[in-house]
N, C-alpha and C positions, 0 to 999 in steps of 0.2 A: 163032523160037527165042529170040533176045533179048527178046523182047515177055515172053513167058512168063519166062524170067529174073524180070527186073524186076518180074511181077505174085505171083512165088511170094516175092521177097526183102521185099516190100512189105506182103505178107500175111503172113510170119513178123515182121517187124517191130512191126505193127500188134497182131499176138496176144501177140508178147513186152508190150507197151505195156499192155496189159488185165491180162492178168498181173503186173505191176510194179504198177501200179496197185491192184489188189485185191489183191496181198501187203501193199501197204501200207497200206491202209485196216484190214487183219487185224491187221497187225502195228507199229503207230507206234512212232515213235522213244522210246527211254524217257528220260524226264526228269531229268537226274542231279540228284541229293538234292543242297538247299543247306541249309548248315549257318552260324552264325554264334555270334560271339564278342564280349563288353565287357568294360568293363575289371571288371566283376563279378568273370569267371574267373580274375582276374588272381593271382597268386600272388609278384608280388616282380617289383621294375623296378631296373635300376642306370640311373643316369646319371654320362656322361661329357663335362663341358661344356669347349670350348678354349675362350681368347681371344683366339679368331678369328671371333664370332657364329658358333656349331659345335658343337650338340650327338651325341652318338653314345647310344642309346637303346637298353636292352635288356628288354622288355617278355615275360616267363615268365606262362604260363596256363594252368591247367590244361584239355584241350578232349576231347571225344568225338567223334572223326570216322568217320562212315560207313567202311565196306573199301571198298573198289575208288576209282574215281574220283568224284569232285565237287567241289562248291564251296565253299572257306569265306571268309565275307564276312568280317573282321579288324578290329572299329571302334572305335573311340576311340585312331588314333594321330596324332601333333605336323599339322595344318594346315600346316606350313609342310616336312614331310618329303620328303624327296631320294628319290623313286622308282627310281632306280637304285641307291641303294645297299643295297635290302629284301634282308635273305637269312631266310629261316624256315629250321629245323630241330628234329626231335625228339630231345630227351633220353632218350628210352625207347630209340631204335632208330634213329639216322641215317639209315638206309639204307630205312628202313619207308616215306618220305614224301619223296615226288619232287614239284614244280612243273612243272604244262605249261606254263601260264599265267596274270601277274601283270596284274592294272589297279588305276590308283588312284581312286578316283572322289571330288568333290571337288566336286562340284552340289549344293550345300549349299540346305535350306531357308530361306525367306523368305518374306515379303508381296508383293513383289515377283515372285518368281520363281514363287509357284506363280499370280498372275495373269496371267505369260508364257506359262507351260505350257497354259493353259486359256482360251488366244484360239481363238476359234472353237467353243468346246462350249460347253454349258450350264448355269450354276448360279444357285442360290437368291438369293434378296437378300432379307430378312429388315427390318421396319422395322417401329416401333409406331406405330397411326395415333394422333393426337394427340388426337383426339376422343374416342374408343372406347379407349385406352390400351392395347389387345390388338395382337400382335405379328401382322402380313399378311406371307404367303409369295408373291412373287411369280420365277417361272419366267422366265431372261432367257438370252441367247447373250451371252457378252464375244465384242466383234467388235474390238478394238485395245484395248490397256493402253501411248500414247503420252501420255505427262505426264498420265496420267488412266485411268482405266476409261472404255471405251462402250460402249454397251450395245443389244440391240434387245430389244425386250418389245412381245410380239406382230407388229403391224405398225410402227410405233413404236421411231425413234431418239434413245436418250438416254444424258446424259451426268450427271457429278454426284450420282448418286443416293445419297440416304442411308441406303440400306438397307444393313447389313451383310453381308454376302459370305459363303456357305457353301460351301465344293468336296463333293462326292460323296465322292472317294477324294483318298487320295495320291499323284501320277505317279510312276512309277516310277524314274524320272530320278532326284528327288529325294531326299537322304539328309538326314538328322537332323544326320549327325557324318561328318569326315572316316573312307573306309574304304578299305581295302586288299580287295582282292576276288582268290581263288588257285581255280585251275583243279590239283587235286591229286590222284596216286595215293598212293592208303595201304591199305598191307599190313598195317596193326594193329587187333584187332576192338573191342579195349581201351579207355580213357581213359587219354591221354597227355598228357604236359607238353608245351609245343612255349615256344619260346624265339625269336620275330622282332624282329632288330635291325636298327635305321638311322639314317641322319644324317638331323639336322635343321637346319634356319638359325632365324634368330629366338632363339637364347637364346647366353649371354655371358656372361663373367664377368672381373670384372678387381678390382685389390688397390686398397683405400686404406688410406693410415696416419695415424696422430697423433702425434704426437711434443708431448713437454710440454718448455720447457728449466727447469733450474731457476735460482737467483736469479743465480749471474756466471756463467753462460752456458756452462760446463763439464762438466757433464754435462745428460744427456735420458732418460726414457724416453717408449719407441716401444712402439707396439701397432697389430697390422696385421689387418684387416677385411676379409673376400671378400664382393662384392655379387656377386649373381647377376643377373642381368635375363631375365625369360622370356616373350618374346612368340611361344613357337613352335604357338602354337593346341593346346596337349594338357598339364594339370598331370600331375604323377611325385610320387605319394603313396605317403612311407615308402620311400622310394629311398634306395639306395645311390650315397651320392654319392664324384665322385671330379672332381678339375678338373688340368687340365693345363696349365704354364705355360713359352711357347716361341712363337717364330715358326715355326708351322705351316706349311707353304705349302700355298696354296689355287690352285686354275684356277678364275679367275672368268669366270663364266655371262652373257652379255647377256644381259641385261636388269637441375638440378645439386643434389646431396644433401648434406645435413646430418649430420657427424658431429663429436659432442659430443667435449671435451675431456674426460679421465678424469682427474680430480685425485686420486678413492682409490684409488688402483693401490698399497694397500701388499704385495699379497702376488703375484706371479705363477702366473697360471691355467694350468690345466693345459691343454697343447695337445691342441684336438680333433681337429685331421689331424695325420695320417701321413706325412711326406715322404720321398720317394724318385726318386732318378735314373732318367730312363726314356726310353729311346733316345738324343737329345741334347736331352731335355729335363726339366722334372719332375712328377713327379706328385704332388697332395695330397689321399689319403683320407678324407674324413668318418670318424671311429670312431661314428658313430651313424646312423640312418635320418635323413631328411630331408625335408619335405611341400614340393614347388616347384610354386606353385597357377603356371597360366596367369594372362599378365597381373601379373608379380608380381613385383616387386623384393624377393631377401631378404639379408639380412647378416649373415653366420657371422664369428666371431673368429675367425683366425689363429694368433695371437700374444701375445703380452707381455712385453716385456722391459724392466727398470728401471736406473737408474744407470748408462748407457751414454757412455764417455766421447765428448766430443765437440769438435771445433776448431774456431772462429769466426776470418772471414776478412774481411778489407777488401782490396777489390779493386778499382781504377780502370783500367781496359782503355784502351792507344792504338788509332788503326786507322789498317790499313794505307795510305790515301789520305795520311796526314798528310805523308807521305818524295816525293810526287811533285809539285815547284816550291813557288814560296815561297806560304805559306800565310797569314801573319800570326799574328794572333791565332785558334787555331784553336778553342777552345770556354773560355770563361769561367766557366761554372756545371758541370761536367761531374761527373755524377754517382759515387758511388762505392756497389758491388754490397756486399750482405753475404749471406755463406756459409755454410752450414753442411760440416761435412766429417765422417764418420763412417766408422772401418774396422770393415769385416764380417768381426769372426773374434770366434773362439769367448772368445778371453783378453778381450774388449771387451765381451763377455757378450750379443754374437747371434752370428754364425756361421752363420745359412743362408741358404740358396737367396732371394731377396727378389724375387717374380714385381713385373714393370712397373707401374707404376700413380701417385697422387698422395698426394704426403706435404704433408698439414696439419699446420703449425708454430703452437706455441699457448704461453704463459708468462704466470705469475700478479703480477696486478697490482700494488699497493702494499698495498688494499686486500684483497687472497686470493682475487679473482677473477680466471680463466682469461678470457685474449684471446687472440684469433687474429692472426697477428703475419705470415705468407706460408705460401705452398706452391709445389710442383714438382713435376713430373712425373720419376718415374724410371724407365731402361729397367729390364729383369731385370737381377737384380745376383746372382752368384755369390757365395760364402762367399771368406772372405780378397782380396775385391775394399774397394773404397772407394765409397761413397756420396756423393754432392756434391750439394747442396741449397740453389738459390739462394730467399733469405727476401726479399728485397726490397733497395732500395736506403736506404743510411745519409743522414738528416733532417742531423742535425748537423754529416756530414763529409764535405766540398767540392775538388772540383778546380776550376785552370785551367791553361788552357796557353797558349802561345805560342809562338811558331817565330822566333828572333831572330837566325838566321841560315841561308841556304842561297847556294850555289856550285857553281858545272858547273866540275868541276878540268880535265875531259878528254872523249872523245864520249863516254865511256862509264862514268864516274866523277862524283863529287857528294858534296860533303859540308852538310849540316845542323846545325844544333842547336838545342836549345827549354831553354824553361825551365818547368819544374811547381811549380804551388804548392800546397799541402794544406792547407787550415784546418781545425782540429777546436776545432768549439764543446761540447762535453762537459766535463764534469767530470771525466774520468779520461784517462789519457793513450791513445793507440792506437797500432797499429803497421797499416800501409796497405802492399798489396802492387801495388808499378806494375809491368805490364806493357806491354812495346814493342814492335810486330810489325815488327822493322826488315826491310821487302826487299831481296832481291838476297844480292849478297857482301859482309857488311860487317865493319868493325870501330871498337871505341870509338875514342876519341881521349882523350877527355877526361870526365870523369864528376866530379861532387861528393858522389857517394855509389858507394859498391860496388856490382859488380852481375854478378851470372852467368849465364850461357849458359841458358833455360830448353831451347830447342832452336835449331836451326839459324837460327832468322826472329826469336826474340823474345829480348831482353833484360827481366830480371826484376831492380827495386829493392826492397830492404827499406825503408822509409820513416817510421819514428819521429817521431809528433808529438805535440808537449804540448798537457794541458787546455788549451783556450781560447788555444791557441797558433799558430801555421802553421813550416812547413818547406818549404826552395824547394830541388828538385830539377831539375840545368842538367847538360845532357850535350852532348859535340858526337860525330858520327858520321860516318864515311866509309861510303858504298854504290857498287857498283859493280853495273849490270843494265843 
C-alpha cells in the first residue's frame, strides 16, 4: 500500500510538472514596459546649495508613463548624488505613483570599461594596410585588457595590435550618464509632471568680499561676491537658485581666485538676492534663473555698499608665558597687528546677515591705482554684530619688551614687571592699543600709563606715540595661581 502511495503521489507530481511547464511555455512572463527620461523633458530645476559641499536638487519634467507597473530609467542626475535621499512624486496626483523599487546605476561609459566588458568575446579590429591604403577587417577574441588588449586571431596570440577596436553592441551594464532606474506603480493614463529631488556632494558655495579704504582710512566700501563651485557631475540650466548660509550639521560618511578691486562703485546696485531668516539660519534667493554648467566656478554679486564707516586699530598682543619666571628680555622687534573694525547695522549703511567667507582689503595708491593691502577670513556675522578684520602687520610701528623685574613674594604669589617701548617711524602721530594676558588673581601695582580691566586675564593700555617718536610703557604686577 505504501509503495502505491508513493507511486500515485509521484505521478501526480510529475504530471503537475508537465503541466506547469507547458503553461509556461503558453503563457511567459510579460515584460514590463521601460520607459525613460533626459533632461530634454525637463521643465524647470531649483537649486539649493549649503556651504557645507551640499547640494539639494529639484529636477520637474514633464513624463508619459505607462498605467500599471514598470520602469522608468531617470537620467541625467548630479554623478556625485546621495541615493538615499531620491524621493519622486507627481504633481498631477500624489497618490497616482507609488515606488517598488529604487537603483542607481553609475557604470558609466569608457574605452576602458567597454574593453573589460568584452574579455572573452569577439570583435573587429579594423587597420589600413600600408601598401594597399584600404582598410582590413580582422575578427579576433580580447582574451585580457591587463595594461594592454591581447588578443587571439585565429590560432595566433597577439598583443599591441594597431587596428582600431569595433564592439558589435553596447553592454548593457553600461550607461552614457549617471541614472536613477524606478520600479513604479502608476494609476495615471495621462502625461504628468513628476518632480524628483536629492542631495548632492560635489558643489559649494561660499562668500567673498572687497573692501576699498579710502585715503585716511575712515571710511570703506564693501561689496560682497557668491562663488559657487560645482563639481557634482550634472549642470542646472535656468535654475532657480537659492544658497543657504549656516553651520549645517552633516554625518560624515567613510569614506585661489582673483577678485578685482571695484574703484567705480559710484552708484549702489541693486540686490540680486533675496535674504531671509530660515530656521536658524539664512537663506539667499537669486531673483533671476541661473545656468550652473558642471565643472564650473560661477560669481554672483551679493552686495554693495559704499561710505561705510570704519575703525583702524594698532594692536601689539602680550602672551601668556611672559608672567611665568624671569624671562629677560622677552621680544625686541615685536610686531604690531593692524585692524580693521566695522559695525553691521543698518545706521553704518550695511546691516545684514554677512554669510562666512574672505574679506579682500585693497586702497588706492598715490598714483589712483588699487592695491591689495591684506585679507581675512570671517565667520557668519549677524546684522548689529561687529566685523573685525585683521589687514596685516604695521611696517613702521615697532615693539619691545622686557621683563625688569620678577619675585616669588609667597608659595603662591609673584610679582613682575616689564617695560614696553613703541617706536613709530610715520609721519603722523598714532595711538597703539597693548594688550596683557595677566594670569591667575592679579592686581596692578603700579603702571605709567592708565589701564582697564579688558576682562578678568587681560590688562588693556592706551598708548599714544609721536611721528618719529617712541613711548615707554613700565607696569609692575602682583599674580597669584
Amino acid at each position: 500500500m505504501q509503495i502505491i502511495r508513493i507511486f500515485l503521489c509521484s505521478t501526480i507530481f510529475f504530471t503537475a510538472s508537465i503541466f506547469n511547464s507547458a503553461f509556461a511555455a503558453e503563457n511567459p512572463p510579460q515584460k514590463l514596459p521601460v520607459m525613460a527620461t533626459t533632461q530634454a523633458d525637463q521643465t524647470g530645476v531649483a537649486l539649493t546649495v549649503y556651504n557645507v559641499n551640499l547640494g539639494l536638487v529639484k529636477d520637474r519634467r514633464n513624463i508619459s508613463l505607462a498605467k500599471g507597473r514598470g520602469e522608468l530609467r531617470f537620467m541625467g542626475v548630479a554623478a556625485q548624488i546621495i541615493p538615499a535621499s531620491v524621493h519622486i512624486r507627481s504633481l498631477a496626483d500624489p497618490e497616482s505613483l507609488i515606488v517598488l523599487e529604487q537603483d542607481y546605476e553609475y557604470d558609466l561609459m569608457s574605452p576602458q570599461k567597454l574593453m573589460d566588458k568584452y574579455v572573452g568575446k569577439e570583435v573587429k579590429l579594423y587597420q589600413k594596410n600600408p601598401y594597399t591604403e584600404r582598410e582590413e577587417v580582422v575578427s579576433a577574441t580580447l582574451l585580457a585588457n591587463n595594461n594592454g588588449p591581447i588578443y587571439r586571431i585565429g590560432n595566433e596570440i597577439t598583443f599591441n595590435h594597431p587596428g582600431r577596436v569595433i564592439f558589435p553592441s553596447l553592454p548593457e551594464s553600461l550607461i552614457a550618464q549617471p541614472t536613477l532606474v524606478w520600479l513604479l506603480e502608476n494609476n495615471l493614463s495621462k502625461p504628468q509632471t513628476v518632480e524628483t529631488s536629492y542631495l548632492t556632494s560635489g558643489i559649494t558655495w561660499k562668500a567673498d568680499y572687497v573692501m576699498t579704504l579710502n585715503e585716511d582710512d575712515t571710511k570703506s566700501d564693501l561689496s560682497g561676491w557668491v562663488t559657487i563651485d560645482n563639481g557634482s557631475g550634472a549642470a542646472y540650466r535656468d535654475a532657480t537658485l537659492k544658497l543657504v548660509a549656516g553651520d549645517v550639521n552633516r554625518v560624515l560618511e567613510e569614506q585661489p581666485r582673483l577678485m578685482m578691486a571695484r574703484k567705480e562703485m559710484t552708484a549702489e546696485a541693486a540686490p540680486q538676492f533675496k535674504e531671509e531668516g530660515f530656521f536658524e539660519y539664512h537663506i539667499y534667493t537669486l531673483k533671476r534663473p541661473s545656468t550652473i554648467k558642471d565643472n564650473q566656478s560661477k560669481q554672483i554679486s551679493l552686495f554693495t555698499s559704499e561710505a561705510i564707516p570704519i575703525k583702524k586699530e594698532l594692536l601689539l598682543r602680550g602672551a601668556n608665558h611672559y608672567y611665568f619666571g624671569r624671562n629677560g628680555e622677552v621680544m625686541s622687534n615685536q610686531k604690531v597687528g593692524v585692524f580693521i573694525e566695522i559695525a553691521n547695522r543698518k545706521e553704518e549703511r550695511l546691516g545684514i546677515p554677512l554669510p562666512k567667507g574672505k574679506v579682500r582689503v585693497y586702497k588706492q595708491d598715490s598714483e589712483g591705482g588699487m592695491q591689495f593691502i591684506g585679507e581675512d577670513a570671517i565667520d557668519h556675522t549677524a546684522k548689529d554684530e561687529k566685523l573685525r578684520i585683521k589687514v596685516g602687520d604695521a611696517f613702521d610701528v615697532v615693539g619691545s619688551r622686557k621683563q625688569t623685574d620678577w619675585k616669588k613674594t609667597a608659595s603662591d604669589t609673584y610679582e613682575t614687571a616689564f617695560e614696553i617701548n613703541i617706536r613709530n617711524h610715520k609721519q603722523e602721530d598714532v595711538l597703539v592699543r597693548v594688550v596683557e594676558p595677566i594670569p591667575g588673581d592679579w592686581q596692578m601695582l603700579s603702571s605709567s600709563l592708565d589701564y582697564t580691566k579688558g576682562d578678568a586675564h587681560t590688562a588693556e593700555f592706551r598708548v599714544p606715540v609721536k611721528k618719529d617718536g617712541e613711548t615707554r610703557l613700565t607696569y609692575r604686577v602682583r599674580m597669584r595661581y
